[in-house]
PANUVEX-653760 format. One record per atom (N, C-alpha, C): atom name; residue in one letter; residue number from 1; x, y, z. Coordinates in pm, 1 decimal. Each point is the difference from the previous one (the first is absolute). Example, Ala and Ser with C-alpha at 12.3 -4.5 7.8 and 13.67 -1.06 7.14 Angstrom:
REM PANUVEX-653760
NODE  N  A  1  1319.0  -569.0  780.0
NODE  CA  A  1  -89.0  119.0  0.0
NODE  C  A  1  90.0  120.0  0.0
NODE  N  S  2  -35.0  105.0  -72.0
NODE  CA  S  2  82.0  119.0  6.0
NODE  C  S  2  -77.0  109.0  73.0
END
This chain:
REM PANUVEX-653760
NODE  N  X  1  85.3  -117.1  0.0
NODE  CA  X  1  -85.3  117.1  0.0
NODE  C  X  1  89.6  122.9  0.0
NODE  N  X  2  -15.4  108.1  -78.7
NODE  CA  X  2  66.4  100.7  -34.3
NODE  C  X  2  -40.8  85.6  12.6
NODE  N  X  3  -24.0  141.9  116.6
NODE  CA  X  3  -64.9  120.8  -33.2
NODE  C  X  3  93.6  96.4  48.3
NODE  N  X  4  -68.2  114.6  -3.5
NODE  CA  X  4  100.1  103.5  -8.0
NODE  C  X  4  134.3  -17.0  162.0
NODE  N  X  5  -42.1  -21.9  70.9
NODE  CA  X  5  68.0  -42.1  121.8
NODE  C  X  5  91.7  -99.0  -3.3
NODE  N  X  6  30.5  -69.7  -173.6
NODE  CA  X  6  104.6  -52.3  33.7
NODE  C  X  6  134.1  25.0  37.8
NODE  N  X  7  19.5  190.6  -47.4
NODE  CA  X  7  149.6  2.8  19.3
NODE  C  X  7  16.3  14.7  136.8
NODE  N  X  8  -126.6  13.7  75.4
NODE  CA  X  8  65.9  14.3  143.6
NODE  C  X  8  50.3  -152.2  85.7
NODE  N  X  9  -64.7  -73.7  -35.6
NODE  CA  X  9  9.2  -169.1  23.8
NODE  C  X  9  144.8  -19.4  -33.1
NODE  N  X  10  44.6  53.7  -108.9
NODE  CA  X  10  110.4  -72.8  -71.6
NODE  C  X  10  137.5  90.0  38.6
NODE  N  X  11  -47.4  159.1  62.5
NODE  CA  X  11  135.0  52.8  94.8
NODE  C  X  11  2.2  -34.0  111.9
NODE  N  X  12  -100.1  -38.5  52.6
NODE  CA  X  12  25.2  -87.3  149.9
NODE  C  X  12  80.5  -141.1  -30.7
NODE  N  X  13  -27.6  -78.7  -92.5
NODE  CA  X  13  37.6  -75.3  -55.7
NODE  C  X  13  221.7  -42.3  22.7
NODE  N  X  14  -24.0  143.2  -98.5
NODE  CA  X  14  149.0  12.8  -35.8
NODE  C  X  14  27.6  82.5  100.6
NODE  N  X  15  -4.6  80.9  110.9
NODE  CA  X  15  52.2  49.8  63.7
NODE  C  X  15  32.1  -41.6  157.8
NODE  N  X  16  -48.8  -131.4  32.0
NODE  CA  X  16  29.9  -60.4  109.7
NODE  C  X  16  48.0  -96.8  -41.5
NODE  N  X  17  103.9  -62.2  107.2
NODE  CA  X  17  108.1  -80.1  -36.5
NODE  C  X  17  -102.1  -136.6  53.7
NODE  N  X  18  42.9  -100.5  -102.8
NODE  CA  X  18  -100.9  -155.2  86.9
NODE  C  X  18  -169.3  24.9  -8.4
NODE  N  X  19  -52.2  73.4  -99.9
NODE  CA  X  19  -131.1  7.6  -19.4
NODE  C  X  19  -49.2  -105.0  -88.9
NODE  N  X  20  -99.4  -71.2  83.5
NODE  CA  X  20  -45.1  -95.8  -57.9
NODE  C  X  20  -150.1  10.0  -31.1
NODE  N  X  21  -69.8  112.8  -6.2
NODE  CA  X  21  -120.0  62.9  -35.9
NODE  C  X  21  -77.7  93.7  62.7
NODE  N  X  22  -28.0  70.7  -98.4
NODE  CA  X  22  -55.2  122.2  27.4
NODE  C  X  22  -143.7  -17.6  -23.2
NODE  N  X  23  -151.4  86.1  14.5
NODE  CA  X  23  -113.7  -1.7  -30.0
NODE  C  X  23  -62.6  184.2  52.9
NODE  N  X  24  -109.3  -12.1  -48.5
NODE  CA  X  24  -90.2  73.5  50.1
NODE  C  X  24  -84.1  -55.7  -44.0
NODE  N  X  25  -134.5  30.8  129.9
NODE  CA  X  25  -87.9  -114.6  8.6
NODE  C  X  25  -110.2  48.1  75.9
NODE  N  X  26  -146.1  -1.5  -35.3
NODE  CA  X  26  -127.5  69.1  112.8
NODE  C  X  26  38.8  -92.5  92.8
NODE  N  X  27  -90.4  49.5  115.1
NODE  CA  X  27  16.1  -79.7  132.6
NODE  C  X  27  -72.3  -103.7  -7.9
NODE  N  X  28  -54.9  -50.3  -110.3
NODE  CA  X  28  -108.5  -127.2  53.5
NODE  C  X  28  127.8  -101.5  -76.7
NODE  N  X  29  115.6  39.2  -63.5
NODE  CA  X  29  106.4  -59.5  -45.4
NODE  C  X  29  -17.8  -41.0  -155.8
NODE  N  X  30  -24.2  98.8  -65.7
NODE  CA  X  30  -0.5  -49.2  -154.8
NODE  C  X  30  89.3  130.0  -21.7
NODE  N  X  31  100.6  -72.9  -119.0
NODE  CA  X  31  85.4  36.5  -55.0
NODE  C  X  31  19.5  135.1  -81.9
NODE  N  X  32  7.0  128.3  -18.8
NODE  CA  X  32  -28.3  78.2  -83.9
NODE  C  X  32  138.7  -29.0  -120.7
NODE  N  X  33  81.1  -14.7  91.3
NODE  CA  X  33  164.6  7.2  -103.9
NODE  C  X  33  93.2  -76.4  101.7
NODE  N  X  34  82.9  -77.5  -82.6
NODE  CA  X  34  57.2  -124.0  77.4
NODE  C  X  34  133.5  0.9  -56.9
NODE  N  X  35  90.3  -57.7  70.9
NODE  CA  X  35  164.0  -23.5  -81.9
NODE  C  X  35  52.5  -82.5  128.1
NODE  N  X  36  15.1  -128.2  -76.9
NODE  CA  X  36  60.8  -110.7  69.6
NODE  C  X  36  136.7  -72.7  -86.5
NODE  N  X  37  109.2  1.2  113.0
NODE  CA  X  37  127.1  -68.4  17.0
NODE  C  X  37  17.9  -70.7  104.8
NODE  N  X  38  -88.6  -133.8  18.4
NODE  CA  X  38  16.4  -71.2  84.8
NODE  C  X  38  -104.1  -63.9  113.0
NODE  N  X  39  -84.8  76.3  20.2
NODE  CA  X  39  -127.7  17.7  104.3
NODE  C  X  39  -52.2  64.3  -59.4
NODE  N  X  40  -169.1  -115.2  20.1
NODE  CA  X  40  -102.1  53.0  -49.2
NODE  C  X  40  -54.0  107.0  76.1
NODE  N  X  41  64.9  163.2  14.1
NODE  CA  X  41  -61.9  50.0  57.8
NODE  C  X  41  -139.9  31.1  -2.9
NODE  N  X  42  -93.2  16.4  -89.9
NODE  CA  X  42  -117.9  -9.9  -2.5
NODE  C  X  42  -75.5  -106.6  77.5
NODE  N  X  43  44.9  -120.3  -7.5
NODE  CA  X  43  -37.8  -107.5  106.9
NODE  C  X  43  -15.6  14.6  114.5
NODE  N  X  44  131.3  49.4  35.2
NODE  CA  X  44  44.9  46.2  129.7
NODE  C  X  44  -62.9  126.7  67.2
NODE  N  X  45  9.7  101.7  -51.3
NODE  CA  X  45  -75.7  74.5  33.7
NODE  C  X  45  -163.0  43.6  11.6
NODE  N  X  46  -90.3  -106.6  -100.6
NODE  CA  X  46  -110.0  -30.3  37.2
NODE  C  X  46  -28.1  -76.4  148.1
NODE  N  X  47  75.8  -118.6  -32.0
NODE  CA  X  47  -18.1  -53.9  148.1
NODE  C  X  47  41.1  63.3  118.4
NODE  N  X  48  76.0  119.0  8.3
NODE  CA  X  48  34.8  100.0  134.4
NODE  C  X  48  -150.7  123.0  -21.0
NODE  N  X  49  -96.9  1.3  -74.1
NODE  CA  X  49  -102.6  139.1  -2.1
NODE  C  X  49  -80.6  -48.3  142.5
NODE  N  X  50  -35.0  -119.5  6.7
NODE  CA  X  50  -108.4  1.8  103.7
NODE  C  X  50  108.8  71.8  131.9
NODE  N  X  51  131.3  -44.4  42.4
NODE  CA  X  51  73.3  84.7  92.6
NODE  C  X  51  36.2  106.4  -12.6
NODE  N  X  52  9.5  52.9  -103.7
NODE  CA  X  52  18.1  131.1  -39.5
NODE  C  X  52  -132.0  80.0  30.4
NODE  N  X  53  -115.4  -27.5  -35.5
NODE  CA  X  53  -130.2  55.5  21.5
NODE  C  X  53  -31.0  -19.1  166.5
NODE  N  X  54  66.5  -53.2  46.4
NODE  CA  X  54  -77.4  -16.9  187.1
NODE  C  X  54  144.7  85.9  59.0
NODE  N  X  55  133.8  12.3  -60.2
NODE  CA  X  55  45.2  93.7  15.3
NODE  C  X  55  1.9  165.3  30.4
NODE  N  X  56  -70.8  51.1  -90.8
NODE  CA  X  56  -83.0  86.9  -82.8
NODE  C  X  56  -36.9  67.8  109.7
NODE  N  X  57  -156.8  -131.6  50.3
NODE  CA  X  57  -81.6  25.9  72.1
NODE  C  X  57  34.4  8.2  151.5
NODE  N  X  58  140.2  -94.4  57.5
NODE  CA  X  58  12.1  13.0  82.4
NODE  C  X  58  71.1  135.1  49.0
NODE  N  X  59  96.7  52.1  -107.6
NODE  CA  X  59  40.3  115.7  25.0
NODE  C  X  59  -71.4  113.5  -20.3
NODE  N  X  60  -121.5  14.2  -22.0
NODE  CA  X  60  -125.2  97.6  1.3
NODE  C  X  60  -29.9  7.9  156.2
NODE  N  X  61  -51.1  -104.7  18.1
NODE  CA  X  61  -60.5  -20.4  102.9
NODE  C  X  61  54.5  45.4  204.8
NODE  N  X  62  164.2  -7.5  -79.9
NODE  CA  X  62  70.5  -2.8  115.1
NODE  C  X  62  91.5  188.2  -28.9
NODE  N  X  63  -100.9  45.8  -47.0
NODE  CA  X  63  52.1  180.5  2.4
NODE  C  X  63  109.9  -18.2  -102.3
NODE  N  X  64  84.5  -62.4  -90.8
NODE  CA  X  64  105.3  -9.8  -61.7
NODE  C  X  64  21.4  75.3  -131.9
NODE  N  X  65  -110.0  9.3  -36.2
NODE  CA  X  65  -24.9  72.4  -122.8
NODE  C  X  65  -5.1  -62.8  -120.8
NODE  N  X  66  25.8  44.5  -138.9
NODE  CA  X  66  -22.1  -119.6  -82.1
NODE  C  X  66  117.3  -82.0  -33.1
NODE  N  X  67  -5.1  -143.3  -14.4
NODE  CA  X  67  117.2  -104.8  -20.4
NODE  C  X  67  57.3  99.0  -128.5
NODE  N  X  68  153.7  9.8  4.5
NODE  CA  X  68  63.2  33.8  -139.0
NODE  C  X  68  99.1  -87.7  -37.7
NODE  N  X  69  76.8  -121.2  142.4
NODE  CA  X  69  66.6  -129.1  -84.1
NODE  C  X  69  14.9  -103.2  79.5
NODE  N  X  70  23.8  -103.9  -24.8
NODE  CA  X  70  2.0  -108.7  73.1
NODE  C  X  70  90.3  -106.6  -108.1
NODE  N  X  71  141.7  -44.5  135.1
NODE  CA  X  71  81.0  -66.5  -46.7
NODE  C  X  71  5.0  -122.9  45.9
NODE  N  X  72  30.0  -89.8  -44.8
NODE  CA  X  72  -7.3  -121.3  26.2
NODE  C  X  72  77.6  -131.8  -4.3
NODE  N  X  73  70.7  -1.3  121.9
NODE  CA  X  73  189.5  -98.6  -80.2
NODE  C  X  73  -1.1  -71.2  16.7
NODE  N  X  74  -10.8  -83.6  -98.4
NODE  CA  X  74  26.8  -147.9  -6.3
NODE  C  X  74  155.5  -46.9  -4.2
NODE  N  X  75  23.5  -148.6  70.0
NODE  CA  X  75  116.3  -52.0  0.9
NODE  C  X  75  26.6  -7.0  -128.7
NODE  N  X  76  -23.5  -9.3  -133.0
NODE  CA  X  76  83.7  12.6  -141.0
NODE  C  X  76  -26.6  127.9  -74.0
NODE  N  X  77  -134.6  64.7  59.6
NODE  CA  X  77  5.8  134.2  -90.3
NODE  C  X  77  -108.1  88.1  134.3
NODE  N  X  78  22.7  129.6  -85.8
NODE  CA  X  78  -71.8  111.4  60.6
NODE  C  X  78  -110.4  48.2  -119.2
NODE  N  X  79  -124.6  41.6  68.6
NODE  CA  X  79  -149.7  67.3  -71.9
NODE  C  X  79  3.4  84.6  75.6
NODE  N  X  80  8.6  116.5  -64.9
NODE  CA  X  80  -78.3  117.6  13.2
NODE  C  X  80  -108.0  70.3  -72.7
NODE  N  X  81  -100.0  35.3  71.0
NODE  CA  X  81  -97.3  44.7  -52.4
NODE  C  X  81  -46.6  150.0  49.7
NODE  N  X  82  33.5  41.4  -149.7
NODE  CA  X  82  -78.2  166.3  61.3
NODE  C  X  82  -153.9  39.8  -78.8
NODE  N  X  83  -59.6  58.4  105.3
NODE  CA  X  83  -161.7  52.9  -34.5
NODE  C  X  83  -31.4  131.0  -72.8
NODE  N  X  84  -74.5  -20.8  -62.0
NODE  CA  X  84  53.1  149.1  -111.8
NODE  C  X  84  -161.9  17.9  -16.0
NODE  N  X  85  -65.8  94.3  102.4
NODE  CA  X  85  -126.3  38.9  -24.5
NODE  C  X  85  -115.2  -102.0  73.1
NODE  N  X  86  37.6  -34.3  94.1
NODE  CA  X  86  -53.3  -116.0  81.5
NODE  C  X  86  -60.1  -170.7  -42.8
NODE  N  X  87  22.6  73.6  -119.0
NODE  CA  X  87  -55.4  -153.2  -106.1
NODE  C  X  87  80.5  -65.3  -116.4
NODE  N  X  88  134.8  90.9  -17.5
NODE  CA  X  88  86.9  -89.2  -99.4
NODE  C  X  88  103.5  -69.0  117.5
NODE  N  X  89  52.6  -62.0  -116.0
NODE  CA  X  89  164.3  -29.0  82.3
NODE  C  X  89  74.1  -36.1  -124.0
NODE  N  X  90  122.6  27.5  93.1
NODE  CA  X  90  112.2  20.3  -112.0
NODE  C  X  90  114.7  -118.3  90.7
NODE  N  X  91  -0.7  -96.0  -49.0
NODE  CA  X  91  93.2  -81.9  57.6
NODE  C  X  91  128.7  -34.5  -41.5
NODE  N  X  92  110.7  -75.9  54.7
NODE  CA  X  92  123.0  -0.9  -26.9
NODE  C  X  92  50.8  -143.4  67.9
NODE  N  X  93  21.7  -90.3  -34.1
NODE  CA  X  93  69.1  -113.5  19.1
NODE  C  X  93  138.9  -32.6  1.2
NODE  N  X  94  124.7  11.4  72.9
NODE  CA  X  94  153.0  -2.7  -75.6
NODE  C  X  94  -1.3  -85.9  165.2
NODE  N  X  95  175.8  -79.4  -84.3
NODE  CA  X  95  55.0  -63.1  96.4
NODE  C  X  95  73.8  72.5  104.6
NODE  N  X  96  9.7  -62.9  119.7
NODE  CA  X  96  67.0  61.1  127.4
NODE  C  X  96  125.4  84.8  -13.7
NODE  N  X  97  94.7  -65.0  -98.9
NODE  CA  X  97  153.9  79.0  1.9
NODE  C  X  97  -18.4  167.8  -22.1
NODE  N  X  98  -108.6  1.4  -108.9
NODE  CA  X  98  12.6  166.5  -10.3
NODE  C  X  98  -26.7  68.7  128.8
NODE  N  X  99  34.5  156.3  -55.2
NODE  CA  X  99  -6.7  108.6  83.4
NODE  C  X  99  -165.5  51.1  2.8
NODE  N  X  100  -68.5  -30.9  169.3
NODE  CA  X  100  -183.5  45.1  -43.4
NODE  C  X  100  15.7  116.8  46.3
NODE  N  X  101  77.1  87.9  34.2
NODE  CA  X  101  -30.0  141.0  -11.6
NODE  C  X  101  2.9  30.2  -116.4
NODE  N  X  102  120.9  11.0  -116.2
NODE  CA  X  102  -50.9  4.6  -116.0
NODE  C  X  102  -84.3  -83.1  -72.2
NODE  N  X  103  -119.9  -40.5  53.0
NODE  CA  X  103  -76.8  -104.0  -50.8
NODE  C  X  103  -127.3  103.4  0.9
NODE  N  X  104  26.5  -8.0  171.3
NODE  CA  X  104  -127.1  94.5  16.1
NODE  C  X  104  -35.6  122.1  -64.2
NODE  N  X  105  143.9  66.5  5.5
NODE  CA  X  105  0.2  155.1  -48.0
NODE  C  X  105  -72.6  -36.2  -192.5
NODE  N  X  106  60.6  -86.8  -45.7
NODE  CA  X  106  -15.9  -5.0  -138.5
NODE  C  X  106  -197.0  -44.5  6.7
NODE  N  X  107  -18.9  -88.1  65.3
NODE  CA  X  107  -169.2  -2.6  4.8
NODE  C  X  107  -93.1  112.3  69.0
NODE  N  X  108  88.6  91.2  92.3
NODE  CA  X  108  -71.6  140.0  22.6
NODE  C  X  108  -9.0  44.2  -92.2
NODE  N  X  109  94.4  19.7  -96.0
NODE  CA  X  109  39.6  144.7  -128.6
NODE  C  X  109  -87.9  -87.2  -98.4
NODE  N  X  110  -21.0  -140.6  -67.9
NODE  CA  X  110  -133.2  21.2  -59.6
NODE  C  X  110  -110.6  2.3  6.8
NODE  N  X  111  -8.3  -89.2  144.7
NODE  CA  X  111  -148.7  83.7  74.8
NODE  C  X  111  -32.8  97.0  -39.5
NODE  N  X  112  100.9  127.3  31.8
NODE  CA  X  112  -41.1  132.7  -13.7
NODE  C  X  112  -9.2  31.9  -181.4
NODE  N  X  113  39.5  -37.4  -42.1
NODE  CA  X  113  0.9  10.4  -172.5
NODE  C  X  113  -141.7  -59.7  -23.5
NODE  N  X  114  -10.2  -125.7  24.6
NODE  CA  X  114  -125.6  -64.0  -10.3
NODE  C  X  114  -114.5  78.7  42.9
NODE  N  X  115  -56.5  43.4  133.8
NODE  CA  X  115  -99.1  13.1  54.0
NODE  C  X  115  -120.7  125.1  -92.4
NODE  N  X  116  95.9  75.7  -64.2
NODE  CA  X  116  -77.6  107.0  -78.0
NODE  C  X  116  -95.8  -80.0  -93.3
NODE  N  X  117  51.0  -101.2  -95.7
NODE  CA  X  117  -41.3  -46.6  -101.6
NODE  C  X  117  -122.6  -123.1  35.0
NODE  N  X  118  -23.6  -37.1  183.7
NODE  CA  X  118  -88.1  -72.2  -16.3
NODE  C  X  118  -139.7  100.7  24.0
END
C-alpha cells in the first residue's frame, strides 16, 4: 500500500540504525502506510491497539493528559509508538543495539511533519 505518507515511513526507515519496521496506523490497527525489514510491524502493532487504547484511557483518567508515546522493550527489539492526534499512530520497530534517543527524536520530527496532513 502506497500513499502519500510513504516518504515519511521510509526516513524513519533509513534513519535509525537496526530498523526493522516502520507504520502508521488508526488506533483500531489498520495500516495506512507500512515498510517492513524484518517484522511484521503492522501485525505487531495491531495486536498492541487494544493496550495502547486502555493506555490512552488510563492516562486521561489519572489527570495525565493526553498519551503522546509509549515505548516498549523487548529482549530482541524495541516498539515505539507515538500518537499523532489521539487516533493515529506512527510506529517504529528496530533492534536493541541502536541509539533510541535518536530513534525517538527521529519519530518525534515525523510525527510533527506528519500530524498536519492527517
Amino acid at each position: 500500500m502506497r500513499t502519500g505518507f510513504g516518504r515519511h515511513i521510509s526516513s524513519l526507515m533509513e534513519q535509525v540504525q537496526g530498523a526493522r519496521g516502520a507504520a502508521l496506523l488508526d488506533l483500531d490497527g489498520i495500516p495506512i502506510e507500512s515498510q517492513l525489514a524484518g517484522t511484521d510491524i503492522v501485525s505487531l502493532a495491531a495486536e498492541c491497539t487494544p493496550f495502547l487504547r486502555d493506555a490512552q484511557r488510563a492516562a486521561q483518567e489519572l489527570g495525565l493528559g493526553e498519551t503522546q508515546a509509549i515505548h516498549l522493550l523487548g529482549e530482541e527489539a524495541n516498539l515505539l509508538f507515538r500518537f499523532l492526534r489521539s487516533e493515529w499512530l506512527l510506529a517504529l520497530v528496530a533492534e536493541n543495539q541502536g541509539n533510541w534517543g535518536k530513534a525517538r527524536h527521529r519519530l518525534e520530527r515525523e510525527a510533527r511533519r506528519l500530524e498536519p496532513q492527517l
